[in-house]
N, C-alpha and C positions, 0 to 999 in steps of 0.2 A: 184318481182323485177321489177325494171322499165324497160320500153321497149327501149329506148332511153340513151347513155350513153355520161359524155363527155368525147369525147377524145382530146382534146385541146382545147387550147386559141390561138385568134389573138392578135397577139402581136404588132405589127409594118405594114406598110405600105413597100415597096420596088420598087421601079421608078414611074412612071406616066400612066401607061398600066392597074393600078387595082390590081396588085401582092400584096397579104398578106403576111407576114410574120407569122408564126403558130410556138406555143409551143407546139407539141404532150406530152402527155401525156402515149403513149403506147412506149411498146418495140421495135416494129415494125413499120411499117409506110404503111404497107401494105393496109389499111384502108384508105390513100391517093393516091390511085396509079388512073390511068386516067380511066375515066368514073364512079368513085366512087362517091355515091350521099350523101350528108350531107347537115346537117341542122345550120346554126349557130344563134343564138340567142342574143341579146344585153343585157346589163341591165335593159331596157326599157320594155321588155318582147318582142321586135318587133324579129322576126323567121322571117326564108328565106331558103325556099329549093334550094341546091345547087348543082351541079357536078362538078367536078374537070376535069378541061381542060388539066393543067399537075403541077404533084410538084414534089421538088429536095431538096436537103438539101441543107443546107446555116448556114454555121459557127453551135450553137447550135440550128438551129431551120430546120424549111422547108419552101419552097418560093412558094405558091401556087394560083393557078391560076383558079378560077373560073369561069365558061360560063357564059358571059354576063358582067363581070365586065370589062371595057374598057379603064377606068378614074381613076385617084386617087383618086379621090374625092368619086367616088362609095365605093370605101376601105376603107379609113377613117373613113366612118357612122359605121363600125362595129370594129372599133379600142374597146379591150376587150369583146368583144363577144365569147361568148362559142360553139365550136365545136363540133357535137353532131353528133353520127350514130347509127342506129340500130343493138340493141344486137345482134339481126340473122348476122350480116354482119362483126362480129368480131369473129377474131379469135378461138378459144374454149382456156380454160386456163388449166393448169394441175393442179393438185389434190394439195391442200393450195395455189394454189394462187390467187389474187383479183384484180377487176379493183376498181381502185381509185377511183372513183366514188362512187361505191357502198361501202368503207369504210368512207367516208367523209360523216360527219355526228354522226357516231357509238358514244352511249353512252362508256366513257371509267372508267373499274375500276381495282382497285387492287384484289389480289386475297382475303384479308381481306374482303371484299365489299365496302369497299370505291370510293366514284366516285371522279374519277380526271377533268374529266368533258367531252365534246364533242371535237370530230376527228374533224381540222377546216381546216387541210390542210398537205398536204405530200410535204416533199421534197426528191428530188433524188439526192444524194451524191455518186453517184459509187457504192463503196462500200456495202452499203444498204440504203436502204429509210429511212428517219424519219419522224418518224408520231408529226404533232403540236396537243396537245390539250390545249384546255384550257377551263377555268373556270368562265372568265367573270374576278376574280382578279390574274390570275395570270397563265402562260403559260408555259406546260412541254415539254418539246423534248422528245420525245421517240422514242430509235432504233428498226426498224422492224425486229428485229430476232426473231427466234424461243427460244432461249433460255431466250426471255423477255417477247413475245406475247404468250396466253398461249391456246386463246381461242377466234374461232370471231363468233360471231352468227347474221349473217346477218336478219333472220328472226326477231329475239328478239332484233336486234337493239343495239346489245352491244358488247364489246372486253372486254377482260381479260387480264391483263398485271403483271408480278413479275419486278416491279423496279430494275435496278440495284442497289447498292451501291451509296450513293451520290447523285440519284433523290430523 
């Protein structure tokens, strides 16, 4: 398992002071709270060790504040950057369930053995998450229930899924 996970993305910029705006990715936010250290990362592959000075929620997201960012323009360089903390510093999860991360990625198949193709990305709807996969030609939603997901083998790198009716 990787020792690093992400738990968010920078979404936004918020006044002139360096404030991020962040899409957590977990349930909790506990993982933000002050003097919490993370690492965010750009598309560029440029990293940046970081602590958090203070964050709060803000409509859907969090508004956070790192030591040493002052300026907006500090903030901006990491507009889409990934939020990254060490596994040891995250919460423990209860028995079936997954950080995002480590399904993102998963080869996905039916129970036939058919591959539907690779986990590209979860969305959270309330209700339950949906998992995107796709195939390169063509992208399924699938809902994260038990009575669809049947099986995830993080080591072997693959999920098991019974489609509903309809997909």
């Amino acid at each position: 398992m990787r020792p690093y996970l992400s738990v968010g993305e920078i979404v936004g910029v918020h006044g002139i002071r360096g404030v991020v705006k962040v899409r957590s990715f977990l349930d909790t936010d506990s993982i933000f709270g002050v003097g919490s250290r993370v690492f965010i990362k750009n598309a560029q592959g440029l990293s940046k060790a970081c602590t958090i000075e203070w964050a709060k929620p803000h409509a859907r997201h969090l508004l956070v504040h790192f030591e040493g960012f002052t300026k907006k323009e500090q903030a901006e360089k990491w507009l889409g950057a990934a939020v990254l903390a060490e596994r040891e510093s995250l919460p423990p999860l209860a028995e079936g369930e997954y950080y995002w991360s480590d399904l993102i990625g998963l080869s996905v198949y039916e129970a036939d053995g058919r591959r539907l193709g690779r986990l590209e990305n979860i969305i959270a709807t309330g209700s339950n998450d949906v998992y995107v996969v796709c195939d390169g030609r063509r992208e399924t939603l699938i809902p994260a229930l038990e009575s669809v997901v049947k099986e995830i083998d993080l080591e072997g790198g693959r999920m098991q899924v019974q489609l509903p009716e309809g997909l």
